[in-house]
C-alpha positions as CSV (number, residue, x, y, z in Angstrom):
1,X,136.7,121.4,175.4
2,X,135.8,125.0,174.3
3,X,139.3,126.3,174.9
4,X,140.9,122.8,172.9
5,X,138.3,123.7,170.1
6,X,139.3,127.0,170.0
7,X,143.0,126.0,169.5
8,X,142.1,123.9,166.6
9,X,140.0,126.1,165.0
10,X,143.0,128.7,164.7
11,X,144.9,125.8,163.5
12,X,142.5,125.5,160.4
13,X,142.3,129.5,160.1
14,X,145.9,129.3,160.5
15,X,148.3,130.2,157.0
16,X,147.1,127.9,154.8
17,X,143.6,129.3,155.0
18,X,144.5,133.0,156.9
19,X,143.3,134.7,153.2
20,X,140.1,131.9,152.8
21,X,137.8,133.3,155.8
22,X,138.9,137.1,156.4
23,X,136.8,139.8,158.5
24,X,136.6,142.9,156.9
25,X,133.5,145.5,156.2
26,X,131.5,145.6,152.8
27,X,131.5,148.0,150.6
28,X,129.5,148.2,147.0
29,X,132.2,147.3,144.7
30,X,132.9,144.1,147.1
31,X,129.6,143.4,147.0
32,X,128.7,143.7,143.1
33,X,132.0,141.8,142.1
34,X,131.2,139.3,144.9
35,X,127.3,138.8,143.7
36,X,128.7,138.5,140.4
37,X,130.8,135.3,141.4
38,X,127.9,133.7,143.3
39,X,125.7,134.4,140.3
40,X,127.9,131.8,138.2
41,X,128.3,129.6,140.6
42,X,124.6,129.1,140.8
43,X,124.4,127.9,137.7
44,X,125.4,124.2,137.8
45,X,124.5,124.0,141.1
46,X,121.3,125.0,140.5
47,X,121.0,122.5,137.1
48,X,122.1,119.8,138.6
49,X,119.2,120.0,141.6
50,X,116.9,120.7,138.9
51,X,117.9,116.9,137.5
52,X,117.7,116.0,141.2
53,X,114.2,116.8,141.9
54,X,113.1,115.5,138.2
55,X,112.4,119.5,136.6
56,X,113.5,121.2,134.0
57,X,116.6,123.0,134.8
58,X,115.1,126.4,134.0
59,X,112.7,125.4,137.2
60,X,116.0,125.7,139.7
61,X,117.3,128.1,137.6
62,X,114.4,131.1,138.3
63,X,114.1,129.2,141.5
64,X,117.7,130.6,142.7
65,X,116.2,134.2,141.5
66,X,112.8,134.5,143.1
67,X,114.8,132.7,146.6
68,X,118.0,134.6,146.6
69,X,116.2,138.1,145.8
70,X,113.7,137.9,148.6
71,X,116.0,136.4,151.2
72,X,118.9,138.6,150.4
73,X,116.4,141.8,150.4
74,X,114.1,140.9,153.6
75,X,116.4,137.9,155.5
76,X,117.9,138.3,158.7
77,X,121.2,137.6,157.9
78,X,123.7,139.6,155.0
79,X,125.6,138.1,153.3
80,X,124.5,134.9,153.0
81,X,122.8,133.3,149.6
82,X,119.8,131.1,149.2
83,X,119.0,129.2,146.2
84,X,118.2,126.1,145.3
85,X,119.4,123.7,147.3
86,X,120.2,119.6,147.2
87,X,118.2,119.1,150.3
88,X,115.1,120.7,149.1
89,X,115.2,118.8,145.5
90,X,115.5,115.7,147.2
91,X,112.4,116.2,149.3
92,X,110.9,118.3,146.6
93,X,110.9,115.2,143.7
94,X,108.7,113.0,146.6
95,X,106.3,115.7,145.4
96,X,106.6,115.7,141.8
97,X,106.6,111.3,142.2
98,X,103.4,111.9,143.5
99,X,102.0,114.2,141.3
100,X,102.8,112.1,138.2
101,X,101.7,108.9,139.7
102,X,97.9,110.7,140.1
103,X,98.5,112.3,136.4
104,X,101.2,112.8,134.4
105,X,104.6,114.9,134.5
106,X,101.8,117.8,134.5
107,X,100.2,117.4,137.4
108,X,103.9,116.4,139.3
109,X,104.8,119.9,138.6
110,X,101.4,121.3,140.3
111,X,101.7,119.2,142.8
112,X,105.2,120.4,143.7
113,X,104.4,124.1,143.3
114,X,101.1,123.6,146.0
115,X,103.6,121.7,148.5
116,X,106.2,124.3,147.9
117,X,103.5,126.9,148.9
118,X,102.4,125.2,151.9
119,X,106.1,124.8,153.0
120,X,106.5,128.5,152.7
121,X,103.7,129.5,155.1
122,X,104.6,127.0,157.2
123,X,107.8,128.6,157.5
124,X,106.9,131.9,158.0
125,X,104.2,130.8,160.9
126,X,107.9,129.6,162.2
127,X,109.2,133.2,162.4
128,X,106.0,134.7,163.5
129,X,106.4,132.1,166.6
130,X,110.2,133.4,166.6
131,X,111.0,129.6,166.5
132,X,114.4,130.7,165.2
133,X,115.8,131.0,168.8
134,X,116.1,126.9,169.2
135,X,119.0,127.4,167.0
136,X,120.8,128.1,169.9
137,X,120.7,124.7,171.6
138,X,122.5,123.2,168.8
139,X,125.9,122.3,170.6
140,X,128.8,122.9,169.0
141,X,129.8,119.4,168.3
142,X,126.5,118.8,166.6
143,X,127.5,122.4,164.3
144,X,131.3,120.6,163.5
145,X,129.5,117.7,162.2
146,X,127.2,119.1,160.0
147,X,129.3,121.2,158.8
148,X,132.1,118.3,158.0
149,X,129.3,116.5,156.6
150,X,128.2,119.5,154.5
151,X,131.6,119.6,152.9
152,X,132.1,116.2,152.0
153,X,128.7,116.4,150.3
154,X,129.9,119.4,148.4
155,X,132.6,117.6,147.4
156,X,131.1,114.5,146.7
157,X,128.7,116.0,144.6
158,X,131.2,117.7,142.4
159,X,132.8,114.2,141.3
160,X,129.2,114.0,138.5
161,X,130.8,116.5,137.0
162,X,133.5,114.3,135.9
163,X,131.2,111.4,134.6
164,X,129.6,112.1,131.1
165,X,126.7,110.2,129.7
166,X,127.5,106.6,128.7
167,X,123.4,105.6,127.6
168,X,119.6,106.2,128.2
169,X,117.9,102.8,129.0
170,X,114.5,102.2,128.2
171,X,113.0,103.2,131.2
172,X,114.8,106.6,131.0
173,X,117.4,105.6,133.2
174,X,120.6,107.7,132.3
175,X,123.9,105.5,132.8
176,X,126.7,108.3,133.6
177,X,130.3,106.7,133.2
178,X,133.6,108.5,133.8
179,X,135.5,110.3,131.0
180,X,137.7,109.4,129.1
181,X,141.2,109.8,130.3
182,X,142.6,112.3,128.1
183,X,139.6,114.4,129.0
184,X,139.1,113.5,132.6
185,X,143.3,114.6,132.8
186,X,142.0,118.2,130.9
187,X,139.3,118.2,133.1
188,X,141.3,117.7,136.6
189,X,144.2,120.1,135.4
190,X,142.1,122.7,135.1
191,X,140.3,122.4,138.1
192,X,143.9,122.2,139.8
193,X,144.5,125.7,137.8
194,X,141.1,127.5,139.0
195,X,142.1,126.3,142.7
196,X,145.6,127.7,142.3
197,X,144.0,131.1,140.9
198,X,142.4,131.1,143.6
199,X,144.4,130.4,146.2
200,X,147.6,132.6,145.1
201,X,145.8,135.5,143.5
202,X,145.4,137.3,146.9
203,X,148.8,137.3,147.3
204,X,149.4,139.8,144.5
205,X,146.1,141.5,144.3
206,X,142.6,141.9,145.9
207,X,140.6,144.5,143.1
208,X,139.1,141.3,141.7
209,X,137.2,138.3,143.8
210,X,140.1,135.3,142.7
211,X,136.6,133.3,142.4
212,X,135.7,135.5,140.1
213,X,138.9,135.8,138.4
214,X,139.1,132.0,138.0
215,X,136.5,131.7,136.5
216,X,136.6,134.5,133.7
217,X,140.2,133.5,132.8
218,X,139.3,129.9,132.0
219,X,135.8,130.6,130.6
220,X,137.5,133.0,128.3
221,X,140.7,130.6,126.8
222,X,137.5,127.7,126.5
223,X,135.6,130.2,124.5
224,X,138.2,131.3,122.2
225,X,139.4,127.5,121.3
226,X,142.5,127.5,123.3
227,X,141.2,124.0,125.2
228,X,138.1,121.8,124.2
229,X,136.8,121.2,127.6
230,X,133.3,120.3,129.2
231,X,130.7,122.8,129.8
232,X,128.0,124.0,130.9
233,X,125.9,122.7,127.5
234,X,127.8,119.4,128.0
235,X,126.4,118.7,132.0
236,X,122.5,120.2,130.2
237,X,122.4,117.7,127.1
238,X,124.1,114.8,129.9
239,X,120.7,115.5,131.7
240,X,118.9,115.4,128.9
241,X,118.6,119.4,127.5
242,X,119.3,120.5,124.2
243,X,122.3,122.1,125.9
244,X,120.8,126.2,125.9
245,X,118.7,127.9,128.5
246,X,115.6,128.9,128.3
247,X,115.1,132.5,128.3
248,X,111.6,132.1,128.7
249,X,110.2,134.9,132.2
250,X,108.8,133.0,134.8
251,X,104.8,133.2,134.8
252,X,102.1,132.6,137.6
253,X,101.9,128.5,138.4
254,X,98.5,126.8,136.8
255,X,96.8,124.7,139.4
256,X,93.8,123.8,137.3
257,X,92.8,120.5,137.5
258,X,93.7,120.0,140.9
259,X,91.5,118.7,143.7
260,X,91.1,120.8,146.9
261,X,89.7,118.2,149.2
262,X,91.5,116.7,152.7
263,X,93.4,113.9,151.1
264,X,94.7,115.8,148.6
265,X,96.3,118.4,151.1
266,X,96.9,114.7,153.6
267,X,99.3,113.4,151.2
268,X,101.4,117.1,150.3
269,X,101.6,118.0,154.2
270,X,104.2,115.4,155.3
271,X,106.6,116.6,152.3
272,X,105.6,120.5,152.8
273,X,106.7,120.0,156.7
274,X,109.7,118.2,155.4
275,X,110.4,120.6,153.5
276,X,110.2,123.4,156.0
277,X,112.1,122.0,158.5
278,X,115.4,120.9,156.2
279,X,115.0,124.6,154.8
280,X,114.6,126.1,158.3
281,X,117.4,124.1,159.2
282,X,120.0,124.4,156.9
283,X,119.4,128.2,157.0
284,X,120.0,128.5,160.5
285,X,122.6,126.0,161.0
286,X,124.3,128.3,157.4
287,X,123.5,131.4,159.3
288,X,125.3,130.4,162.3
289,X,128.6,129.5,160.2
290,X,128.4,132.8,158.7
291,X,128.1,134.6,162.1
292,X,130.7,132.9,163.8
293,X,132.9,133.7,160.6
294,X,131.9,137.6,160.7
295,X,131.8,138.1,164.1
296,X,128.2,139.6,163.6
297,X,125.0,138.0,164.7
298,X,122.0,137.6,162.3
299,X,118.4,137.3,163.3
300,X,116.6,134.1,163.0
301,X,113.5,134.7,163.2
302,X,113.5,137.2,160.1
303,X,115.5,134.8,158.5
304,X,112.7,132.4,158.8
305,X,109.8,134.6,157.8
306,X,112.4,135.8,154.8
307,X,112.6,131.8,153.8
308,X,109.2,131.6,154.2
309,X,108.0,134.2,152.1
310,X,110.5,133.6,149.3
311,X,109.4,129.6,149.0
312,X,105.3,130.8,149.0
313,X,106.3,133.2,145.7
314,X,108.5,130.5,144.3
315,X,105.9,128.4,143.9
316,X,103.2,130.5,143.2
317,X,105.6,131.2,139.9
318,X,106.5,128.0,139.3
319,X,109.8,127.2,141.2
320,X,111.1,124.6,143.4
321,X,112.1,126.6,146.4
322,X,115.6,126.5,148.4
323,X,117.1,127.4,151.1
324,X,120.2,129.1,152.4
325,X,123.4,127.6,150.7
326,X,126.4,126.7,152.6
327,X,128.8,126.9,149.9
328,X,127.9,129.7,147.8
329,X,127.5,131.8,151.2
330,X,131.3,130.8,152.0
331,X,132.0,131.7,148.6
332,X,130.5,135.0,148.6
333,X,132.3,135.8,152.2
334,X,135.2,135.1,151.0
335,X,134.9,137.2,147.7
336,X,134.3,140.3,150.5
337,X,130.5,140.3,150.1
338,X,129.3,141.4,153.2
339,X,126.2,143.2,152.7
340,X,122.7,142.2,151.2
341,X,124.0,144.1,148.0
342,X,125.7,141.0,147.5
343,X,123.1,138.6,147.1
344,X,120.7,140.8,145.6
345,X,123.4,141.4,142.8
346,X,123.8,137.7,142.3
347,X,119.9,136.5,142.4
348,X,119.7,139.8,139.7
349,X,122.9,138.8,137.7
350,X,121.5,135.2,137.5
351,X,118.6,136.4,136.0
352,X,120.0,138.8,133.4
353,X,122.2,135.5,132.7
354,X,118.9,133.6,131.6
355,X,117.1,136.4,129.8
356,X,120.2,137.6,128.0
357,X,123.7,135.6,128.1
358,X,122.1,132.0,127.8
359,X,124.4,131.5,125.2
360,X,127.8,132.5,126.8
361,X,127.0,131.4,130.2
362,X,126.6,127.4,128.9
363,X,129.9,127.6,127.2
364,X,131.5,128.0,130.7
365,X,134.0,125.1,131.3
366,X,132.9,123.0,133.8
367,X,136.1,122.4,135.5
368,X,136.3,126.7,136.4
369,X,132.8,126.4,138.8
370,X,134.2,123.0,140.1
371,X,137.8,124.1,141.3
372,X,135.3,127.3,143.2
373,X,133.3,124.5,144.6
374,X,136.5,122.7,145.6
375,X,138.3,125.1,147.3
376,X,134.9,126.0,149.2
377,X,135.0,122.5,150.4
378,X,138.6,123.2,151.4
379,X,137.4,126.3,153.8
380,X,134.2,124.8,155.4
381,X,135.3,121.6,156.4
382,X,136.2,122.0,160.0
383,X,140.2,120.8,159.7
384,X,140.0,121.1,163.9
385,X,138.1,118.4,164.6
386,X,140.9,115.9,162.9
387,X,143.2,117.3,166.4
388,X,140.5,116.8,168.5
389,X,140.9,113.0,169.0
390,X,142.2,112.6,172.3
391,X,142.3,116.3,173.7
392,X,137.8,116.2,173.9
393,X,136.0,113.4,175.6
394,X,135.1,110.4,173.9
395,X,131.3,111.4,173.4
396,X,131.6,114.7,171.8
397,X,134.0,113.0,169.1
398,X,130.8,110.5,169.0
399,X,128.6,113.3,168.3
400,X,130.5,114.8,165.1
401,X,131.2,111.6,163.8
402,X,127.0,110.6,164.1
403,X,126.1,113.8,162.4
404,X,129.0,114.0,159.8
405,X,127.8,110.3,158.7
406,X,124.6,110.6,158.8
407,X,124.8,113.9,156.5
408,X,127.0,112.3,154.2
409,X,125.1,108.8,153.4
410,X,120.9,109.9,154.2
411,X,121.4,113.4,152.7
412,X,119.1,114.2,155.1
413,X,120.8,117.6,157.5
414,X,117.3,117.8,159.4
415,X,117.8,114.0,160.9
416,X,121.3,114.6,161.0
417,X,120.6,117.5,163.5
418,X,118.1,116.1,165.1
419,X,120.4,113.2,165.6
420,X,122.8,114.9,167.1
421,X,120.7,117.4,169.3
422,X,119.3,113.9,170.7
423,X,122.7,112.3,171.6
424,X,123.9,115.4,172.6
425,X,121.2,115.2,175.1
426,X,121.3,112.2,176.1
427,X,125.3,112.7,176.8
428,X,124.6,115.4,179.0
429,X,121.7,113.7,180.7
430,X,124.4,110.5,181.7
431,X,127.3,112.5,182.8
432,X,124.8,114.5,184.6
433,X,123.2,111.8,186.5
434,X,126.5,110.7,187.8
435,X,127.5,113.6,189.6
436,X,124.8,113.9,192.0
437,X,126.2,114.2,195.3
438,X,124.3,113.7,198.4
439,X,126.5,114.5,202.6
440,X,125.8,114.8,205.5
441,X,126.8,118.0,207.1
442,X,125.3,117.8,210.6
443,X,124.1,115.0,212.6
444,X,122.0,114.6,216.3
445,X,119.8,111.8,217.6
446,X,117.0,114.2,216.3
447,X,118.5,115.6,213.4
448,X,120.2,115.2,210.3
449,X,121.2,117.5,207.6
450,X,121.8,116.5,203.9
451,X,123.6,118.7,201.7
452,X,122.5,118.2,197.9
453,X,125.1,119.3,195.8
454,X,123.8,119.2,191.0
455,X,121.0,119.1,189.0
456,X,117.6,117.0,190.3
457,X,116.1,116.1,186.6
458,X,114.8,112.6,185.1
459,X,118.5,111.2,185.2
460,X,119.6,111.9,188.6
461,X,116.5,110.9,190.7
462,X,116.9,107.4,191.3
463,X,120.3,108.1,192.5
464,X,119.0,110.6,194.6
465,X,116.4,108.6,196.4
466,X,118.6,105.7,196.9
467,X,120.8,108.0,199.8
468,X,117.8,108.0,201.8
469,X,116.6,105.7,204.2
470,X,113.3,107.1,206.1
471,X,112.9,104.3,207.8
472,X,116.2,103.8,209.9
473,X,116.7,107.6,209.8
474,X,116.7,110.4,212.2
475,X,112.8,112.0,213.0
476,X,113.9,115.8,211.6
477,X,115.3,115.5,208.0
478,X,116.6,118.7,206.5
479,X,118.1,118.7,202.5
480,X,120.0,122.0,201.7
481,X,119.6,122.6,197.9
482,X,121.7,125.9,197.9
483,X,124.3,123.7,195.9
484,X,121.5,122.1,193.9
485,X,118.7,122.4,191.5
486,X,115.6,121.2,191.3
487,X,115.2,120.9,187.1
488,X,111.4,119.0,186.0
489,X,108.6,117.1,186.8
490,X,111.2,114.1,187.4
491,X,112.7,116.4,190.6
492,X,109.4,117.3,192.2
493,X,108.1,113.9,192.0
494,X,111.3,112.6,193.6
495,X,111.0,115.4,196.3
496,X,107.0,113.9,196.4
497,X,108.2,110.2,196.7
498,X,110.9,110.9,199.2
499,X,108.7,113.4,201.5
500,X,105.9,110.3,201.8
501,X,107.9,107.9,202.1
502,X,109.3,110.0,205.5
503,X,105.5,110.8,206.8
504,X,104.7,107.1,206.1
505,X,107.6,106.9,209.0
506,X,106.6,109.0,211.0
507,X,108.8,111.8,210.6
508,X,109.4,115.0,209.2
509,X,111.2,116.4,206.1
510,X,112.8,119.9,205.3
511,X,114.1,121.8,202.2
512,X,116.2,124.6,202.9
513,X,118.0,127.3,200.8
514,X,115.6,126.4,197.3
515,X,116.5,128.7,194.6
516,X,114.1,131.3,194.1
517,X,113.5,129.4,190.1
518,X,113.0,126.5,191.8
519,X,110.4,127.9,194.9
520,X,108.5,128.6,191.5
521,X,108.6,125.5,190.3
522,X,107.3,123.8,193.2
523,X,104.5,126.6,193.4
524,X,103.5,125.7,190.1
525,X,103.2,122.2,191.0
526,X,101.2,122.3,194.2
527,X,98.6,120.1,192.5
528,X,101.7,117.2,193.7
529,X,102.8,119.1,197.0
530,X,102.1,121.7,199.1
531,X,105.1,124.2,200.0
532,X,104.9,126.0,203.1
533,X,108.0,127.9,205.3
534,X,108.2,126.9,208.2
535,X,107.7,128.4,211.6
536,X,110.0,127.7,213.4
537,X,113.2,129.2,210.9
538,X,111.9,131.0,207.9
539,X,115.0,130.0,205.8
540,X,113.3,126.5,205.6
541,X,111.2,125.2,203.3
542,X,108.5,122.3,204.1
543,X,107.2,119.8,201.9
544,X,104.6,118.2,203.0
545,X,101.5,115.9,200.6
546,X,98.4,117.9,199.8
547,X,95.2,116.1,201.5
548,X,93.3,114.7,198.8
C-alpha cells in the first residue's frame, strides 16, 4: 500500500502542481513577502469565524494576532500559521450560547474568554505530558482523509462568499441568497484571474509570492474604479458591521460579575476540553502535512505547549483562540515561507492592518482572497487517493472515505480522527486475528511440539485456544513462540486458560523461545501465572498456575 500511495502522491505533485508544493530553504525576504500574504488572507477567514462563533469580527481579528505571534515565536513547528480557526468558533459559540442564556451577550463573551483560558492550560498540561507523540499512530489513511475532508471544507466554505444578504428576520436570523448574475459572473471571473495569477506567475518570475501578487493586482484595479466588485466592507455589513474595522488595541478581559463556584466551571469544562482536543488536533494533524511537505520534522510537544500558551493570553485579552490553520500554512509554504519569520510577519502585518490600514484593507475584492483560498484547496486535497481504488485493500479506502465524510458534514476533525484511529484499529485487529497460525513440528506418543507463528492479543485468542485439545492430547506439550508474540492481558490469559485446562488433564505445558518483551510481560503478570525455566532444558519456559 505504502509504495501504491507513494506512486499517487507523485501523481498529484506531478506538473500540474510540481510549482504548488516546492522544497527549498527560507530566507528573510521569503519570509517577509510570504507573512505578508498570509496576513491578508487572514482577514476574511478570520471575519467570517468571528460570525461563526457569534463575536464581533475584531474578536477573531486580534485573535489571529495574539495566536499566530506566540505560536509562530515559541511553536514547535516553522512555518506553519495559527489563527483563528472554523473548528474552534464552532465549539467556541456553545460558550458564548451559554453565557448569554445566564446573562446577556455580556456575560457570553466572559464566559467564552474563561473557557478559552481553561482550554489553553489544558493544552499546555498536554505538552508538559509530551502527549504530542500519539500523533504518530495516526495512520496514513486516517491523514488522507482529513486532509480531503479539510479541503472540501475550505472550499465549501468559500461558496458564502458568493451569497450576499437577501433580509434580517425578526429574530435576527440573516437570509443570505446568491448574487445577482451579472455580479456573481464579475465575481467568478475574477476569482478564475487570481487562480491564473497564481498558477502561471512562477513560470516567469519568483521575486514576488504569486499569492501575494494576486492579490495586490486585483485589490489595486478595485480600488481605483476599474471594476465594482464585492469586498471586504461588503462580507462585514452582510454580517451585520458598519463595513470598517475597529482600530480599537486589544485590552485585558473583564470577568466581573462572574461566579467562581463548581457548576460554573462544570458547565465550561466539557467545551474547554473540546476545545483543546480539536486545537491539539488540528495542529498536529496541520503539522504533520507541513513535515511531510518539507521533509523536516517539527516537535509536538512544543507545539502543544506553544498552542497552549497562545489560547491562555488570548483570552485573558479578550480573544477567541485558534489553532494551527491548514490553508493559510499551505499558503505560506508555498509563497517560500519557511522560517518562523514568516508567521511572525503575518500575525504583526495583521495587526498594523487593524491599527492603521482599516480602511484600505476592507476595500479588498473579495474574489482576490477567494481564488488564494481556491487554489489552496487545489494543493491540499490529496488527488492520490482518487487512483487508489482498486490498487489498496478495500478497508483502507473505507477509512478515508469515513474520515473525509465525517469532516465534511459534523465539522467536527477531532471525531473525524478519532473515527478513523478507531476503524483503523479495529481493521488491523480483524486481519490480524486471521493470521494466526498454529503446526505441529514434532510429534511422539509423549510429546508434541506446536509452533505459533503472529500476534497473541484480544483478537487472535479464541482462535488460538480452539487448536488445542488437552484432553485427547499428548502428556508433554511444548508451544514455540519464536515466530510469535505474546501482545496484552488477552495473550496471558489465553496462555492462563490453556495451561489449566492441560493440568486439569493431567499433563504438562511448555513455552519455548518467548521473546525477551514478552518474558517481561509475563513477569509483570505473575499475579495470573508463575514463569519458571525449566530444569531439564533452559531454553524452555514453564507456565504453570500460581497456588492461591
Amino acid at each position: 500500500m505504502r509504495v501504491a500511495l507513494s506512486r499517487c502522491r507523485a501523481y498529484a505533485r506531478g506538473p500540474m502542481f510540481s510549482d504548488l508544493f516546492r522544497k527549498k530553504n527560507g530566507n528573510w525576504k521569503d519570509d517577509t513577502l510570504s507573512g505578508l500574504t498570509v496576513a491578508l488572507a487572514l482577514v476574511p477567514e478570520a471575519i467570517a469565524f468571528s460570525f461563526l462563533a457569534g463575536v464581533n469580527p475584531i474578536i477573531g481579528l486580534w485573535s489571529a494576532v495574539f495566536v499566530g505571534f506566540i505560536t509562530s515565536t515559541l511553536g514547535g513547528r516553522p512555518g506553519m500559521i495559527s489563527g483563528a480557526t472554523g473548528a474552534i468558533a464552532i465549539v467556541a459559540a456553545k460558550a458564548v450560547d451559554l453565557g448569554e442564556a445566564a446573562g446577556g451577550e455580556e456575560m457570553g463573551l466572559k464566559y467564552l474568554f474563561v473557557t478559552l483560558v481553561l482550554a489553553g492550560v489544558i493544552q499546555l498540561l498536554a505538552g508538559a505530558l509530551k502527549l504530542g507523540r500519539f500523533i504518530r499512530l495516526v495512520p496514513h489513511p486516517v491523514m488522507i482523509g482529513f486532509v480531503n475532508g479539510l479541503a472540501i471544507v475550505i472550499g465549501l466554505g468559500q461558496l458564502g462568499f458568493f451569497k450576499k444578504l437577501a433580509e434580517v428576520k425578526e429574530d435576527g436570523t440573516r437570509i443570505m441568497e446568491w448574487l445577482p448574475i451579472p455580479e456573481l459572473a464579475l465575481m467568478v471571473g475574477l476569482v478564475i484571474g487570481a487562480m491564473a495569477i497564481i498558477h502561471f506567475l512562477p513560470k516567469y518570475t519568483k521575486a514576488i509570492p504569486s499569492a501575494l501578487a494576486a492579490i495586490l493586482l486585483i485589490g489595486t484595479l478595485g480600488y481605483f474604479g476599474v471594476f465594482d466588485a464585492r469586498t471586504i466592507a461588503d462580507v462585514l455589513k452582510d454580517g451585520g458591521g458598519d463595513g470598517t474595522l475597529s482600530n480599537a488595541f486589544p485590552v485585558p478581559a473583564n470577568f466581573a460579575g462572574l461566579t467562581w463556584d463548581w457548576p460554573f466551571f462544570q458547565s465550561i469544562l466539557p467545551i474547554a476540553l473540546t476545545i483543546a482536543l480539536v486545537g491539539l488536533i488540528e495542529s498536529l494533524m496541520t503539522m504533520q502535512l507541513i513535515d511531510e511537505i518539507t521533509e523536516t520534522r517539527g516537535q509536538g510537544n512544543r507545539e502543544c505547549a506553544a498552542q497552549g500558551a497562545a489560547n491562555v493570553l488570548s483570552g485573558l485579552f479578550g480573544g477567541m483562540g485558534g489553532c494551527a490553520m491548514i490553508g493559510q500554512s499551505l499558503i505560506n509554504i508555498r509563497s517560500g515561507g519557511r522560517g518562523r519569520t514568516s508567521g511572525i510577519v503575518a500575525a504583526v502585518a495583521l495587526g498594523l492592518f487593524i491599527l492603521f490600514a482599516g480602511p484600505v484593507i476592507v476595500q479588498i475584492p473579495i474574489a482576490a482572497l477567494v481564488g488564494v483560498m481556491f487554489m489552496v484547496v487545489i494543493g491540499t486535497f490529496e488527488w492520490s487517493s482518487l487512483r487508489t481504488f482498486g490498487k489498496v485493500p478495500v478497508s483502507e479506502i473505507f477509512v478515508i472515505l469515513a474520515v473525509t465524510l465525517v469532516t465534511v458534514f459534523m465539522h467536527n476533525l477531532a471525531l473525524a480522527v478519532f473515527v478513523g484511529v478507531i476503524l483503523s484499529a479495529l481493521v488491523f485487529a480483524w486481519e490480524s486475528s486471521r493470521h494466526v497460525n498454529v503446526q505441529v513440528e514434532h510429534e511422539t506418543e509423549d510429546e508434541k511440539i506446536y509452533s505459533l507463528d503472529g500476534l497473541l492479543y484480544f483478537g487472535s485468542v479464541r482462535d488460538f485456544a480452539d487448536h488445542f485439545q488437552a484432553r485427547s492430547d499428548v502428556p508433554n506439550i511444548v508451544i514455540d513462540f519464536a515466530r510469535a508474540r505474546v501482545c496484552d492481558l488477552s495473550g496471558i490469559e489465553a496462555i492462563n486458560a490453556l495451561t489449566e485446562r492441560y493440568r486439569k488433564a493431567g499433563k504438562n505445558l511448555k513455552l519455548r523461545h518467548l521473546s525477551p518483551d514478552c518474558r517481561r510481560m509475563l513477569d509483570r503478570a505473575s499475579a495470573l501465572i508463575e514463569i519458571e525455566v525449566a530444569e531439564d532444558d533452559p531454553e524452555y519456559l514453564v507456565a504453570r498456575i500460581k497456588p492461591h
